[in-house]
LOZA-819560 format. One record per atom (N, C-alpha, C): chain; x negated, y, z; residue in three letters; residue number from 1. Coordinates in nm, 4 decimals. Each point is the difference from the previous one (the first is absolute). Layout:
PT   chain         xx         yy         zz   resn   resi
PT       A          X          Y          Z    ala    NUM
...
//
This chain:
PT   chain         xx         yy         zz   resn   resi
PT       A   -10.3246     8.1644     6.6241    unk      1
PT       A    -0.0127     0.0787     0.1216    unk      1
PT       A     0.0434    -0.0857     0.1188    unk      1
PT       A    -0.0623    -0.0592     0.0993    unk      2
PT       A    -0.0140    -0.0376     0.0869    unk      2
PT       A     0.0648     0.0625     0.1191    unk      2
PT       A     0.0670    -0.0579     0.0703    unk      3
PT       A     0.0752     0.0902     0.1692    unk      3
PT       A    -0.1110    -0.0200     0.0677    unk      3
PT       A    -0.0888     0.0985     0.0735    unk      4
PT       A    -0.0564    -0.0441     0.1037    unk      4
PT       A     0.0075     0.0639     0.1130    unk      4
PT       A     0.0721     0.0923     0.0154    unk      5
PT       A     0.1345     0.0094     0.1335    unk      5
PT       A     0.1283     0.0450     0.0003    unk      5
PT       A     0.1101    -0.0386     0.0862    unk      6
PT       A     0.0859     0.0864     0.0260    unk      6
PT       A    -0.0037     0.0718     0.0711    unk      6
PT       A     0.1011     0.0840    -0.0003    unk      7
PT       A    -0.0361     0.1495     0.0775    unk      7
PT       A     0.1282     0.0152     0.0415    unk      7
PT       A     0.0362    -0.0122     0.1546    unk      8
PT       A     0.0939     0.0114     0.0568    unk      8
PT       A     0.0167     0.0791     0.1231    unk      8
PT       A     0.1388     0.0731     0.0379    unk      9
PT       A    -0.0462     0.1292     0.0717    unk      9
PT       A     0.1528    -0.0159     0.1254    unk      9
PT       A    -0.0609     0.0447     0.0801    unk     10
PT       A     0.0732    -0.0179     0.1219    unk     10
PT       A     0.1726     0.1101    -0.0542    unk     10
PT       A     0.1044    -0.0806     0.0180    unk     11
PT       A     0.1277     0.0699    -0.0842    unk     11
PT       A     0.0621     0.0701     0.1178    unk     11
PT       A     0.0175    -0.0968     0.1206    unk     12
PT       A     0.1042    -0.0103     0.1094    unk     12
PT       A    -0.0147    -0.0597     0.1249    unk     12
PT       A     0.0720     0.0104     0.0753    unk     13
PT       A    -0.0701    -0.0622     0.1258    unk     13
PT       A     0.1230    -0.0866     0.0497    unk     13
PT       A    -0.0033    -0.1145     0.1185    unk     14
PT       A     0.1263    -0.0539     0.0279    unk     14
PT       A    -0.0183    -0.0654     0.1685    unk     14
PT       A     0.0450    -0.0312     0.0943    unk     15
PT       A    -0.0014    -0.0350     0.0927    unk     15
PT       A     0.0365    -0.1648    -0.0094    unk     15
PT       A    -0.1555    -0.0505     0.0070    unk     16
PT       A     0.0485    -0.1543     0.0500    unk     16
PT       A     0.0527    -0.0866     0.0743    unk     16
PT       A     0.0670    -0.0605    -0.0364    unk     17
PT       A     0.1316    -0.1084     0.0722    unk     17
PT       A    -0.0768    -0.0506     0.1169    unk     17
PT       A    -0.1067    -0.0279    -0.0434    unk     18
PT       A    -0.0637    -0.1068     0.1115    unk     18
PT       A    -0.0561     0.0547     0.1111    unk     18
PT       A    -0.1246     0.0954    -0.0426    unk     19
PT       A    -0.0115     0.1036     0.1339    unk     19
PT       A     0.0149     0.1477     0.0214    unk     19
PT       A     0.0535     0.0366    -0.0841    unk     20
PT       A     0.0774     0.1259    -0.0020    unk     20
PT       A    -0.1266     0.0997    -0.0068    unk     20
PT       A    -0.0651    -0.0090    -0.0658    unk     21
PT       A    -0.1171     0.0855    -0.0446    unk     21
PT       A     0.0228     0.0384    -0.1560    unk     21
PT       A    -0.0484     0.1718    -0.0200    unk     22
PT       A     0.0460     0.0092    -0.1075    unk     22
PT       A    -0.1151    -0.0227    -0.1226    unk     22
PT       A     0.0835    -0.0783    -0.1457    unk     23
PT       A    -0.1575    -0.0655    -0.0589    unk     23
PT       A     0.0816     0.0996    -0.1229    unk     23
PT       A    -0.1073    -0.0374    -0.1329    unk     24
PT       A     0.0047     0.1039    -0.1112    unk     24
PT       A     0.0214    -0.1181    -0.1020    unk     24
PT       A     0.0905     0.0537    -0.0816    unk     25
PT       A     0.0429    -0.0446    -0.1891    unk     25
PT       A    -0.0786     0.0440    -0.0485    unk     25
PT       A    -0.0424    -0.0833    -0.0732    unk     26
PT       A    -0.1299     0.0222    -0.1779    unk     26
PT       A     0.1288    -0.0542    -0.0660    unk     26
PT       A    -0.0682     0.1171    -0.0830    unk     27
PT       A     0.0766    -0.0068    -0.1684    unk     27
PT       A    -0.1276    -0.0204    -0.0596    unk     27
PT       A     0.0210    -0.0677    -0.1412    unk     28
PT       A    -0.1407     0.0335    -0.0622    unk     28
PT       A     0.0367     0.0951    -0.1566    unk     28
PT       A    -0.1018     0.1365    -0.0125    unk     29
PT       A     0.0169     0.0789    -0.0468    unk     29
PT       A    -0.0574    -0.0055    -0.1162    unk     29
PT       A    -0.0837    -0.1256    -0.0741    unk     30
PT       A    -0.0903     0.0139    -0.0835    unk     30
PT       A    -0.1263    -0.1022    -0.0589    unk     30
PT       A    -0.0473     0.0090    -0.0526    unk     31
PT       A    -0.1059    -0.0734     0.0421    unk     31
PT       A    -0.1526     0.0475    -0.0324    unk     31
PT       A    -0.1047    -0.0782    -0.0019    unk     32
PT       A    -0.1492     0.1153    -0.0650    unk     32
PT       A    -0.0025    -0.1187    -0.1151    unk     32
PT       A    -0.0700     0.0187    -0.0755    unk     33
PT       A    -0.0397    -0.0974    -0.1201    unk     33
PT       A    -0.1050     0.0513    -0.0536    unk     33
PT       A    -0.1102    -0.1471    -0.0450    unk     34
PT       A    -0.1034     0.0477    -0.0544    unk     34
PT       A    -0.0014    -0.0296    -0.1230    unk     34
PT       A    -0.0793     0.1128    -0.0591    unk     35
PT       A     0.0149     0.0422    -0.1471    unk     35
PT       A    -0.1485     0.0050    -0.0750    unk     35
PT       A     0.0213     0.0024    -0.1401    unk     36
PT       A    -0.1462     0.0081    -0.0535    unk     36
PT       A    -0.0863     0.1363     0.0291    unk     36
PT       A     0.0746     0.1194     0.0654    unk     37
PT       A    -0.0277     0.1225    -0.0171    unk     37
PT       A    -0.0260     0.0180     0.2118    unk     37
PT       A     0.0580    -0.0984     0.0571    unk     38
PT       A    -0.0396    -0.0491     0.1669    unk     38
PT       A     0.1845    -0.0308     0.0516    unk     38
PT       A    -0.0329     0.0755     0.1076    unk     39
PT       A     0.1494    -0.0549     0.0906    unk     39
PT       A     0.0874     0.0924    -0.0463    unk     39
PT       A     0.1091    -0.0529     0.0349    unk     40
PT       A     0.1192     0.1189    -0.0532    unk     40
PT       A     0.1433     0.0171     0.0978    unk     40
PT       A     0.0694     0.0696     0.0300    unk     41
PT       A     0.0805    -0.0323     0.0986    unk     41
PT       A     0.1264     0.1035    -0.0948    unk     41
PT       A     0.1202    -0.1494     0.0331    unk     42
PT       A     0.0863    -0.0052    -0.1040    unk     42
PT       A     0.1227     0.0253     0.1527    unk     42
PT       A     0.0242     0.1605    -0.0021    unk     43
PT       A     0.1150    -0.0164     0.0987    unk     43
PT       A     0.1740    -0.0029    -0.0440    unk     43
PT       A     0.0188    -0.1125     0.0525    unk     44
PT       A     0.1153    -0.0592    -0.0055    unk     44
PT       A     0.1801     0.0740     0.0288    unk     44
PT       A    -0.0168     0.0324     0.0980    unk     45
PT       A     0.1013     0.1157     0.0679    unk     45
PT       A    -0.0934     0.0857     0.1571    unk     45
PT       A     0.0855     0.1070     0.0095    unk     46
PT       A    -0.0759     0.0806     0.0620    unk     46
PT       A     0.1006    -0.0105     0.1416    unk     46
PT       A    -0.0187    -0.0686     0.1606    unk     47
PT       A     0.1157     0.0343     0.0475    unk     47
PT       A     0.0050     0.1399     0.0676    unk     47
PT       A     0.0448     0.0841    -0.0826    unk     48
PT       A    -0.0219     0.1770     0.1004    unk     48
PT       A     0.0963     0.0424     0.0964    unk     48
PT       A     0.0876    -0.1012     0.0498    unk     49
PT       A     0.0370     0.0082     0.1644    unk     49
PT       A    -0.1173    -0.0295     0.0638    unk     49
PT       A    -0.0590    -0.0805    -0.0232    unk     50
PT       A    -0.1506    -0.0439     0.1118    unk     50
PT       A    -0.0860     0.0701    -0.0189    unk     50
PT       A    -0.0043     0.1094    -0.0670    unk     51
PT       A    -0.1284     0.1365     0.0672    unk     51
PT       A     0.0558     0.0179     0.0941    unk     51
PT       A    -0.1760     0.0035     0.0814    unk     52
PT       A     0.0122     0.0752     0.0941    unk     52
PT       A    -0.1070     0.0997    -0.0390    unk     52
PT       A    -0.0006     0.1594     0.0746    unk     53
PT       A    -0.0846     0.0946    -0.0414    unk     53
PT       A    -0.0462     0.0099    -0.1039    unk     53
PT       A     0.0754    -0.0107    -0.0969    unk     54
PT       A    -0.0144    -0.0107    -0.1247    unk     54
PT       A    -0.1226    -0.0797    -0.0769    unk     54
PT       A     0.0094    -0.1416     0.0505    unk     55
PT       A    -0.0851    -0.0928    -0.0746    unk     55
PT       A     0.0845    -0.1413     0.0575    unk     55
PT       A    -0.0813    -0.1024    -0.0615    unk     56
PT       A     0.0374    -0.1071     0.0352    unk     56
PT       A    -0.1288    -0.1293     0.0281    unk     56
PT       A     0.0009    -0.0814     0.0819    unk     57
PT       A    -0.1179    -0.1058     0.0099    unk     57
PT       A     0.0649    -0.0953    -0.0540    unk     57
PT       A    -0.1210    -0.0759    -0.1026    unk     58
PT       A     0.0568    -0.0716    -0.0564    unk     58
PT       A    -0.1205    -0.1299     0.0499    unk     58
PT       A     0.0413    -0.1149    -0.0302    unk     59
PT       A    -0.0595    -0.1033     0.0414    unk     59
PT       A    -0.0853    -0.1109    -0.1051    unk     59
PT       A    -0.0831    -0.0182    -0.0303    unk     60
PT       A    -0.0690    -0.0884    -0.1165    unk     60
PT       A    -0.0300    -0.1670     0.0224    unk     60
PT       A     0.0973    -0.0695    -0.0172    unk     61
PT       A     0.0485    -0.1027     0.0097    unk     61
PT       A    -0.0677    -0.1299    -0.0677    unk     61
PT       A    -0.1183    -0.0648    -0.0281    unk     62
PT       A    -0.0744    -0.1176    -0.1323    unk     62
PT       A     0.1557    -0.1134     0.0138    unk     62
PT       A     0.0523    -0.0331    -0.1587    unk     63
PT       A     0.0996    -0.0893    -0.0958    unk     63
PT       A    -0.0622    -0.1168     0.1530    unk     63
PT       A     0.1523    -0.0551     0.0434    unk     64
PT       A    -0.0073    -0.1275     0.0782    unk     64
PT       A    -0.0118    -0.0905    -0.1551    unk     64
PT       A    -0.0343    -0.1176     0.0757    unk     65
PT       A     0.0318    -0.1404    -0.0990    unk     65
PT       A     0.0885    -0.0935     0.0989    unk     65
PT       A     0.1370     0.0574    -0.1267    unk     66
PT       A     0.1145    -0.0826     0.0966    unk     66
PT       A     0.0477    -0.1050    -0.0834    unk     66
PT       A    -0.1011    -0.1154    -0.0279    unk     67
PT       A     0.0062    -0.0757    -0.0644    unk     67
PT       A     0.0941    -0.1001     0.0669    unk     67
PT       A     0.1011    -0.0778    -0.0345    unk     68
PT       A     0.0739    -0.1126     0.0414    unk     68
PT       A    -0.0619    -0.1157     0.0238    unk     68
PT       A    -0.0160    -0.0536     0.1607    unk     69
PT       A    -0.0508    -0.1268     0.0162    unk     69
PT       A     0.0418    -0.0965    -0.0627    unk     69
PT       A    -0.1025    -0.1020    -0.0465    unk     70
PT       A     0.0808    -0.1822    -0.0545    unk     70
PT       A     0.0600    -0.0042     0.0701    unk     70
PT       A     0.0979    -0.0820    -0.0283    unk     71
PT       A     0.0633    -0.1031     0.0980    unk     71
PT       A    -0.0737    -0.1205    -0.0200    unk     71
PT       A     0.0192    -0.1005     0.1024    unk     72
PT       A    -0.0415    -0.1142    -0.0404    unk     72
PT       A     0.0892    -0.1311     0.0049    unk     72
PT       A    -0.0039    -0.0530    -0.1571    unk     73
PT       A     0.0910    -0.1280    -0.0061    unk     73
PT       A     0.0148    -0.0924     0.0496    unk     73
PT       A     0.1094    -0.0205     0.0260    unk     74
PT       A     0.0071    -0.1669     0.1135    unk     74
PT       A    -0.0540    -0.1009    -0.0537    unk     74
PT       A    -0.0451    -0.1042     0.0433    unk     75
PT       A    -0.0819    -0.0985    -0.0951    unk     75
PT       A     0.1165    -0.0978    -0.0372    unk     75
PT       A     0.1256    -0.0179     0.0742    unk     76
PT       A     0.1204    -0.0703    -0.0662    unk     76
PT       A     0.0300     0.0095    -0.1125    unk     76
PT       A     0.0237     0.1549    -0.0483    unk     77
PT       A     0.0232     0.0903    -0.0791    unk     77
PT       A    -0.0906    -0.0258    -0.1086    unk     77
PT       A    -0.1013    -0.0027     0.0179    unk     78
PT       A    -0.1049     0.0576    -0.1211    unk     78
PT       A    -0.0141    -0.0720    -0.1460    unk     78
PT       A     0.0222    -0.1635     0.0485    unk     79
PT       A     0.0429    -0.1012    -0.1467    unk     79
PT       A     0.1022    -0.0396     0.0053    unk     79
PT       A     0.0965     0.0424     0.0411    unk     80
PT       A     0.1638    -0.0786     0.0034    unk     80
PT       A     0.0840     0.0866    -0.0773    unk     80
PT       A    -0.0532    -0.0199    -0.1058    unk     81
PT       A     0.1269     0.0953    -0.1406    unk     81
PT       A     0.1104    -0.0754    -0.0176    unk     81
PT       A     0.1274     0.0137    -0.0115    unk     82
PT       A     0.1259    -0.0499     0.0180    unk     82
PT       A     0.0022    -0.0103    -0.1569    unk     82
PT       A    -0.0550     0.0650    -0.0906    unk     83
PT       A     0.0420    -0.0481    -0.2013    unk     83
PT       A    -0.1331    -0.0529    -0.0513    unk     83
//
């Protein structure tokens, strides 16, 4: 079963340092996954302070690829084994 989104939902709100405008916290609540039978949505925790009018918006998020850049080796480095 494959992630092919998260699903994250506005929790809280907070006043920014920088320009004092108020921005919103995501939590993420879940995710959807696809299945042999189609998509499936696997919820995680529910946050039920953040209804409002008794529902909640939730947000559908596609898996980043937060793959770690190379580094790249010094060429000093690269044949100078000390054993």
């Amino acid at each position: 079963m494959a992630i092919q989104y998260f699903v994250k939902a506005a929790v809280s709100e907070y006043e920014d340092k920088a320009d004092g405008k108020m921005k919103k916290r995501y939590a993420s609540i879940g995710v959807i996954m696809d299945t042999k039978h189609g998509l499936m949505l696997k919820i995680e925790t529910l946050p039920l302070f953040a209804l409002k009018d008794g529902g909640l918006l939730a947000y559908l998020n596609p898996p980043e690829d937060k793959a770690i850049p190379t580094q790249q080796v010094s060429k000093e480095f690269k044949d100078d084994v000390p054993f």
